[in-house]
C-alpha positions as CSV (number, residue, x, y, z in Angstrom):
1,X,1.7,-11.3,10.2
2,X,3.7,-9.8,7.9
3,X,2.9,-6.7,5.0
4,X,5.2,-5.4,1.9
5,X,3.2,-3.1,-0.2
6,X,4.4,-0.7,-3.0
7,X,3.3,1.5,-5.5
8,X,4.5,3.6,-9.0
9,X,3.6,7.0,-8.8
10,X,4.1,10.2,-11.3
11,X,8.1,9.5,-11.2
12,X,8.5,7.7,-8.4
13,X,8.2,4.6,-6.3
14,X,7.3,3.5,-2.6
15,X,8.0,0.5,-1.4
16,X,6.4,-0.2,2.2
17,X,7.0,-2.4,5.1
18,X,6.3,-3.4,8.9
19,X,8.9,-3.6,11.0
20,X,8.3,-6.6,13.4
21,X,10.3,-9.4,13.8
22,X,8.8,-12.2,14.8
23,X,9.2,-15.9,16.2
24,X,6.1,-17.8,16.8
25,X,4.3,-16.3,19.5
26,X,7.2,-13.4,20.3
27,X,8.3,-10.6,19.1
28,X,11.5,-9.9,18.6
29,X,11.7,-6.5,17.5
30,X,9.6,-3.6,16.5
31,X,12.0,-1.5,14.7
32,X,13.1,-4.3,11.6
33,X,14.0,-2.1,8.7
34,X,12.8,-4.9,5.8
35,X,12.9,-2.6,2.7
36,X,16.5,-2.5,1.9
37,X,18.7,0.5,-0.4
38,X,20.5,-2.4,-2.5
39,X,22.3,0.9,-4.5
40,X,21.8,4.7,-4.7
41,X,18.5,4.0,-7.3
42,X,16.7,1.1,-6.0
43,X,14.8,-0.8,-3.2
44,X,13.9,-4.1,-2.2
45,X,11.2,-4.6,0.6
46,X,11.2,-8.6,1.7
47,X,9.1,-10.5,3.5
48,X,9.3,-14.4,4.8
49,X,11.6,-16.0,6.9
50,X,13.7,-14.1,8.8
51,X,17.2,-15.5,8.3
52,X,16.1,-16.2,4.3
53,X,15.4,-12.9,4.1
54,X,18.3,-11.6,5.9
55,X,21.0,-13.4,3.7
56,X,19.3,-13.3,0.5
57,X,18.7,-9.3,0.7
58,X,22.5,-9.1,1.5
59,X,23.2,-11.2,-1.1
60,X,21.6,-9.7,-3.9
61,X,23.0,-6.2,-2.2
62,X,26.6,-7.6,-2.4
63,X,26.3,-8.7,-5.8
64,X,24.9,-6.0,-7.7
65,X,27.6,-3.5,-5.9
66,X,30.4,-6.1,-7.6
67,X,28.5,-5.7,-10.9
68,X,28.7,-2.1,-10.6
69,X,32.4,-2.2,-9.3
70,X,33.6,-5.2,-12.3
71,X,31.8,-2.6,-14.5
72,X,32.0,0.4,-14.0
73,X,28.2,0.7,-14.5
74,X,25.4,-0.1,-12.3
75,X,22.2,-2.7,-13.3
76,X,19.2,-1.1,-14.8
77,X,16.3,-2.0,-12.0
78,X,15.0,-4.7,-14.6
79,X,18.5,-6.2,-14.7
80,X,18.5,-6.3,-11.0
81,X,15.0,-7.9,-10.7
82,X,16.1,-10.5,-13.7
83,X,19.4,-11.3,-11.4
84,X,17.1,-11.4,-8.1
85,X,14.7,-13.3,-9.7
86,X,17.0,-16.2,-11.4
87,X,19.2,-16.6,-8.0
88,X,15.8,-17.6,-6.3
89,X,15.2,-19.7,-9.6
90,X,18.4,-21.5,-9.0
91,X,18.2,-22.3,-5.3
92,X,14.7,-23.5,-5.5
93,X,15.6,-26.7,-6.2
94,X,18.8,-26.8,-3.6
95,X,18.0,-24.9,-0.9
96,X,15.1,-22.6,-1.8
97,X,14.6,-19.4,0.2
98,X,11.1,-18.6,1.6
99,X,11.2,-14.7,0.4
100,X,8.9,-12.6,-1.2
101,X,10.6,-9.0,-2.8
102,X,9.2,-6.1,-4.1
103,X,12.1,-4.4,-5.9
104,X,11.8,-0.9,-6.8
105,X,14.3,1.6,-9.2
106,X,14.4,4.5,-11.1
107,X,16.2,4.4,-14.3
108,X,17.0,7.5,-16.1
109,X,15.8,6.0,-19.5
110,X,12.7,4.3,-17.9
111,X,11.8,6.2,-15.0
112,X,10.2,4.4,-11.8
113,X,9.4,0.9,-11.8
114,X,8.3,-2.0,-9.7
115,X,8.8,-5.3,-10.0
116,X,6.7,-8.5,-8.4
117,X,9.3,-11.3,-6.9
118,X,8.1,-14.5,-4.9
119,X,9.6,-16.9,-3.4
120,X,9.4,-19.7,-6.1
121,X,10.7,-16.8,-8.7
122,X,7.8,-15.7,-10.6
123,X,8.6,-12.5,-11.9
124,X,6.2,-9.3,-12.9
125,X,6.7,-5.9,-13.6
126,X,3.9,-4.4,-11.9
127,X,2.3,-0.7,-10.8
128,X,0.9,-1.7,-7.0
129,X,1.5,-5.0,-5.2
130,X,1.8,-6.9,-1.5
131,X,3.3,-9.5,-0.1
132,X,1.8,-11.2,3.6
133,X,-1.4,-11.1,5.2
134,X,-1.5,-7.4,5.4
135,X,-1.7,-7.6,1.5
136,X,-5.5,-8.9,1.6
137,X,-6.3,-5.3,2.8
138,X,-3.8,-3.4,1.0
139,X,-4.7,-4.4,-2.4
140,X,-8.6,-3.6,-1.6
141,X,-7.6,-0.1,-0.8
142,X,-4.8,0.1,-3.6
143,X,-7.3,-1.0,-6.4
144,X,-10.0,1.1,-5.0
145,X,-8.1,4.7,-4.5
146,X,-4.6,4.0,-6.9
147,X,-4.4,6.1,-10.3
148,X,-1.4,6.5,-12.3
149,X,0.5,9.1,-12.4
150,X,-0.4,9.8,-8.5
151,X,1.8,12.6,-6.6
152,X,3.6,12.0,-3.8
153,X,1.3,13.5,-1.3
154,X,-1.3,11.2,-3.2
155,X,0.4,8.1,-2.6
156,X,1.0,8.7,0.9
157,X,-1.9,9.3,2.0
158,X,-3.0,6.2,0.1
159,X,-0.1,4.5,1.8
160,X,-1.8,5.7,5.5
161,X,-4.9,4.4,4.0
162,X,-3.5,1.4,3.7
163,X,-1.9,0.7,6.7
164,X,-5.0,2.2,8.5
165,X,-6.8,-0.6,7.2
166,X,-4.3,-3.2,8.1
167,X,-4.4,-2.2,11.7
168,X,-8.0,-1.9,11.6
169,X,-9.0,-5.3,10.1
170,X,-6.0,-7.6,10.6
171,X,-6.4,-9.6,14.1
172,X,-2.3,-9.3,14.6
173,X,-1.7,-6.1,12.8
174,X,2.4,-4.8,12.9
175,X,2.2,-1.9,14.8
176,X,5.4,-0.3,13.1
177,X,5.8,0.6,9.1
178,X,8.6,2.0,7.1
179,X,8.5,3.8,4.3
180,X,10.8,4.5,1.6
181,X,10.7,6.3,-1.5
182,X,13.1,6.3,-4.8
183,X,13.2,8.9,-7.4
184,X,15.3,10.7,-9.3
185,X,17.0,12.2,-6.3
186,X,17.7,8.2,-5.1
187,X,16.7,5.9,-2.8
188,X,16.1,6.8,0.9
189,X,13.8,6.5,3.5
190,X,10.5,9.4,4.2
191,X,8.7,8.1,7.2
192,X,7.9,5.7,10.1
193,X,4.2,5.3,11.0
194,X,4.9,3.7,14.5
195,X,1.8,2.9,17.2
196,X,4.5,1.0,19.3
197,X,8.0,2.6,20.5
198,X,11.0,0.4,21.1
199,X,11.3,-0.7,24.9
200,X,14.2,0.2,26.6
201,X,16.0,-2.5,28.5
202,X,15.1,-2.8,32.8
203,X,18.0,-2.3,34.7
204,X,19.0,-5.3,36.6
């Protein structure tokens, strides 16, 4: 059950995610970080299967730090979502990779952005979006309370809003979320909305 959600605000993007990994009927972990810094001005939250998602993210993290490095300058966000977006394109009839990306930048010519990647490489620059079952919720509350231009406080508390809801109405909610923010001042992470701590191992 899971949920990537993100959102352009007033010079700024958040890119949101729950942190469970799951297998079936288990659950793995509660504390998977799945919205990845791919450089110092960009995101990428991913959802879909776990070891897709895994290597893919690495891989698109590897290969923009060699373009950077060959360079000497790093992508813009929409190069990074074009190169994201036409490595899916060219394993999709090989071995396609069952991932869904929101990938978020800030570009000092452009500003924020966010882009709209799934996992049989349609691409769409976009101001809100979501991936998973959570999305069904997330969108209702995105198109009902998102403006542009929002401030941070604004968007998250419509973030809260939204996870709120997924926990509310979604029969296998994610108890854990992550939230990340890129601006100006870069990519990092701002906050963990956590119902559910990580259990500590029993002693033998």
């Amino acid at each position: 059950m899971e949920c990537v959600f993100g959102l352009v605000g007033n010079g700024f993007a958040v890119v949101v995610a729950d942190s469970s990994a799951v297998s079936s009927i288990l659950v793995h972990k509660s504390k998977e970080d799945k919205v990845m810094v791919l450089d110092p001005h960009k995101l990428m939250g991913a959802s879909g299967e776990s070891g897709d998602r895994v290597q893919f993210t690495e891989y698109i993290q590897k290969n923009v730090a060699l373009y950077q490095f060959r360079n000497g300058i790093p992508l813009t966000t929409a190069a990074a979502a074009n190169f994201t977006r036409g490595e899916l394109a060219a394993a999709l009839r090989k071995s396609p990779y069952h991932v869904n990306i929101l990938l978020a930048g800030y570009d000092k010519e452009t500003g924020p952005s966010l882009y709209y990647i799934d996992y049989i490489a349609a691409l769409h620059k976009i101001e809100k979006g979501a991936f998973g079952y959570g999305s069904y919720f997330s969108l209702a509350m995105m198109d009902r309370h998102y403006h542009s231009n929002m401030s941070v406080e604004e968007a998250i508390d419509l973030v809260d809003k939204c996870i709120l809801e997924i926990r509310t109405r979604l029969v296998v909610a994610p108890p854990n979320f992550v939230i990340k923010i890129v601006d100006k001042d870069g990519a990092r992470e701002y906050a963990w909305r956590e119902s559910i701590k990580e259990a500590g191992v029993a002693p033998a």
